[in-house]
C-alpha positions in Angstrom: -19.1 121.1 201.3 -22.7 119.6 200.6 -25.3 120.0 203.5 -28.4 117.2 204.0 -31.3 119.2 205.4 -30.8 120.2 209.1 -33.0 118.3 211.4 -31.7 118.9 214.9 -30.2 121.8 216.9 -27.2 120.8 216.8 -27.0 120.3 213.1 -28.5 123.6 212.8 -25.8 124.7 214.7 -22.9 123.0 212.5 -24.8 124.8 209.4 -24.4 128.5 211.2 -20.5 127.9 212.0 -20.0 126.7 208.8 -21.7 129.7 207.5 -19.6 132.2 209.8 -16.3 130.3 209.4 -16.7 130.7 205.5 -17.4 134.0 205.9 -14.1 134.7 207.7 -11.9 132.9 205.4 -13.3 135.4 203.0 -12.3 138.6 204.9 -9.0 136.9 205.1 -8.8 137.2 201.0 -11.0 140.2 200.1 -12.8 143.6 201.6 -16.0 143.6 203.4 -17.7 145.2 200.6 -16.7 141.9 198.1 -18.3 139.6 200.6 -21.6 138.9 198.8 -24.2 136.6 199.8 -24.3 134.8 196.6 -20.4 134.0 197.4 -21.0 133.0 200.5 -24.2 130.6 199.5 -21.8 129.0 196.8 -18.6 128.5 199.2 -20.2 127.5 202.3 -22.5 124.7 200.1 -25.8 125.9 200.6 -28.6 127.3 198.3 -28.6 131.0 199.4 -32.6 130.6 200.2 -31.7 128.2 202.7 -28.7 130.7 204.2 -31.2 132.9 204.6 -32.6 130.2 207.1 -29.8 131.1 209.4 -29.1 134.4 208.9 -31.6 137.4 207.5 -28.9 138.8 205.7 -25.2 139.1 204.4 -25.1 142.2 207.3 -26.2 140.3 209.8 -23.3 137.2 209.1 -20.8 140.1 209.6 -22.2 142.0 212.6 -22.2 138.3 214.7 -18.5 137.7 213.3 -17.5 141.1 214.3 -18.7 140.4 217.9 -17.1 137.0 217.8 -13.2 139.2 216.3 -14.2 141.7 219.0 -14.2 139.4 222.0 -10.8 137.4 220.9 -9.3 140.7 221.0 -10.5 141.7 224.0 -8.8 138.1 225.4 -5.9 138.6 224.4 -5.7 142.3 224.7 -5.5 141.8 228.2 -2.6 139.5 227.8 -1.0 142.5 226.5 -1.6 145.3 228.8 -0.8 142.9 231.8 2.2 141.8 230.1 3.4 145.7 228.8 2.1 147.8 231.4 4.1 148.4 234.9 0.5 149.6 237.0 2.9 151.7 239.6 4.6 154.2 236.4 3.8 157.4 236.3 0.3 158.3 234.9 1.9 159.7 231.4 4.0 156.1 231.0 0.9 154.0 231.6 -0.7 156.4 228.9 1.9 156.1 226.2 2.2 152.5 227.3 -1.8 151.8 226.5 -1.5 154.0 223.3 1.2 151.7 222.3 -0.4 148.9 222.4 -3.5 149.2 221.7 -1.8 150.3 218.4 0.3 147.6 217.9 -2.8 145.0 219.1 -5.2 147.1 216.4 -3.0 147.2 213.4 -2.3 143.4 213.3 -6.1 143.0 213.1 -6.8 144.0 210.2 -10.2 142.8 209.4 -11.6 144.1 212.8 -10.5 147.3 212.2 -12.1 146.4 208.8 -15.5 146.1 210.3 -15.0 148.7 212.9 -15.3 151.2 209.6 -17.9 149.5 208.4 -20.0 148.9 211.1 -22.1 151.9 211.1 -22.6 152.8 207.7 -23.0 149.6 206.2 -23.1 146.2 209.0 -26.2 147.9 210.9 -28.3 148.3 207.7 -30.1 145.8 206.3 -30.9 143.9 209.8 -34.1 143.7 211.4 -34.8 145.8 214.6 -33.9 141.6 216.6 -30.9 141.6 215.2 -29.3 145.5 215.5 -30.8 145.2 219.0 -29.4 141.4 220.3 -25.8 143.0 218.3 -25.9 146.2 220.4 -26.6 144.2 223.4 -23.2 142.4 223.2 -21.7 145.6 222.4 -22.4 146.9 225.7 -20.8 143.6 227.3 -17.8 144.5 225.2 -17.7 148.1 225.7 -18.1 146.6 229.7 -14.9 144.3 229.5 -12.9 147.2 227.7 -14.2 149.9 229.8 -12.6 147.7 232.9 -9.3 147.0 230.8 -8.4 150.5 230.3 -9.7 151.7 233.6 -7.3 148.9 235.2 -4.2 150.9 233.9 -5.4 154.0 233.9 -8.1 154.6 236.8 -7.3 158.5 236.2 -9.6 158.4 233.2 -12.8 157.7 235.2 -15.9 157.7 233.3 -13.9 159.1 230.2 -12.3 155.2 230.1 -16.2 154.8 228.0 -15.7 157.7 225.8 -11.7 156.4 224.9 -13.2 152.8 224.1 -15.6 153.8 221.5 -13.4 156.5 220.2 -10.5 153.7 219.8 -12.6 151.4 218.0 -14.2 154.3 215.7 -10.4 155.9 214.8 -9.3 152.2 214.3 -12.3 151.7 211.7 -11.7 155.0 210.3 -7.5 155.2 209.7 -7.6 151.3 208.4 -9.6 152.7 205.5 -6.4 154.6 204.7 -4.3 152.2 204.8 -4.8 149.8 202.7 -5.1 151.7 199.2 -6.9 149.8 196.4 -4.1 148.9 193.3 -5.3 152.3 191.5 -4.3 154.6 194.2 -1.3 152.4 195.2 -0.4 152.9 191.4 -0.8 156.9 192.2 1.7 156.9 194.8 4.0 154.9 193.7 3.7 156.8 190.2 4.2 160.3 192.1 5.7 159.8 195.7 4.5 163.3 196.6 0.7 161.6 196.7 1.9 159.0 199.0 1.6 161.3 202.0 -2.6 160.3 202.1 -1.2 156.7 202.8 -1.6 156.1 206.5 0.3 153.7 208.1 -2.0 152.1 210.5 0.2 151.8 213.4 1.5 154.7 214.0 -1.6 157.0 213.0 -3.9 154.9 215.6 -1.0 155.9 218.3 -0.7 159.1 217.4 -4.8 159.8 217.7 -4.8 157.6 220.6 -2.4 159.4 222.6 -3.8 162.9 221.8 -7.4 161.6 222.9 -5.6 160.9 226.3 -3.4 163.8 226.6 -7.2 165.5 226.0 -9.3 163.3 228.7 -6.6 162.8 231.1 -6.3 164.8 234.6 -4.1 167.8 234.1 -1.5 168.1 236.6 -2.2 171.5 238.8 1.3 173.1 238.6 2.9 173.2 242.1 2.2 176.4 244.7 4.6 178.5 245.4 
């Protein structure tokens, strides 16, 4: 794909979705930490000077995609919970219920979780003080549209609904780290099986930590009087 020089908006806006589609089809075939800018210049068509019309940085490509990951999920994480979770259950159903799948939702997206780990230690570096500012902005409104999710299923949580939120997304960055070994280590286990015990599987790690973050926040039940 070969770009003429963008005159209008709306061909400046063709240029930035080209950019941020490229970059997606390249977290569909390698780690964050592969995606370089010099990659994405060549793939997407454009001299990397002129990239860096459109986006200050190879950070900043990936914080705006892991907004746009971030809200699809949300979408169609509410699909889920309205379609797995019976609202009148006991509280401790509706909490293994949302563990489940928010789990299940989480594993299967992979690259999200991807970006969840690397958010703070690598996405918000190297991004001027606009752009870590206009990304933490739309965090809120996602934080927001979660915050109400969870709350909608379990109201018992309260103001702790915030706290499980950002803990889900920071354990789901964290564990996907641990599951999917580079070939070296994946050489280790399979050379000694005994090793393979630091291989997490995503799924079921995520609902473990999930479910012992709610067992933690939820309301305890007072035992009865006699």
């Amino acid at each position: 794909m070969t770009f003429q020089r963008a005159r209008t908006e709306e061909q400046r806006e063709i240029r930035r979705r080209a950019i941020l589609d490229t970059a997606s089809a390249m977290l569909d075939e390698m780690p964050v930490s592969a995606v370089t800018l010099n990659e994405l210049s060549r793939r997407v068509g454009l001299a990397k000077p002129n990239v860096l019309r459109y986006f200050e940085s190879r950070e900043a490509v990936l914080l705006e995609l892991l907004d746009h990951f971030l809200q699809e999920w949300l979408t169609e994480l509410a699909g889920e919970l309205a379609a797995g979770i019976d609202e009148n259950l006991p509280m401790a159903e509706r909490a293994a219920a949302v563990a489940e799948i928010l789990s299940r939702s989480l594993s299967g997206r992979m690259v999200l979780c991807e970006l969840f780990g690397a958010q703070g230690s690598v996405l918000e570096h190297n991004v001027s003080v606009e752009v870590v500012a206009r990304y933490k902005r739309a965090s809120l409104d996602r934080l927001t549209t979660m915050n109400a999710l969870i709350r909608k299923y379990l109201p018992e949580l309260g103001e702790n609904a915030t706290l499980f939120s950002l803990q889900t997304m920071v354990m789901a960055g964290a564990l996907s780290a641990y599951s999917t070994p580079p070939p070296s280590l994946q050489a280790a286990y399979e050379a000694e099986p005994d090793l393979a015990r630091f291989h997490l599987d995503l799924k079921d790690y995520l609902k473990q930590a999930l479910t012992a973050t709610l067992l933690g926040v939820l309301p305890r039940r007072r035992p009865a009087s006699h």
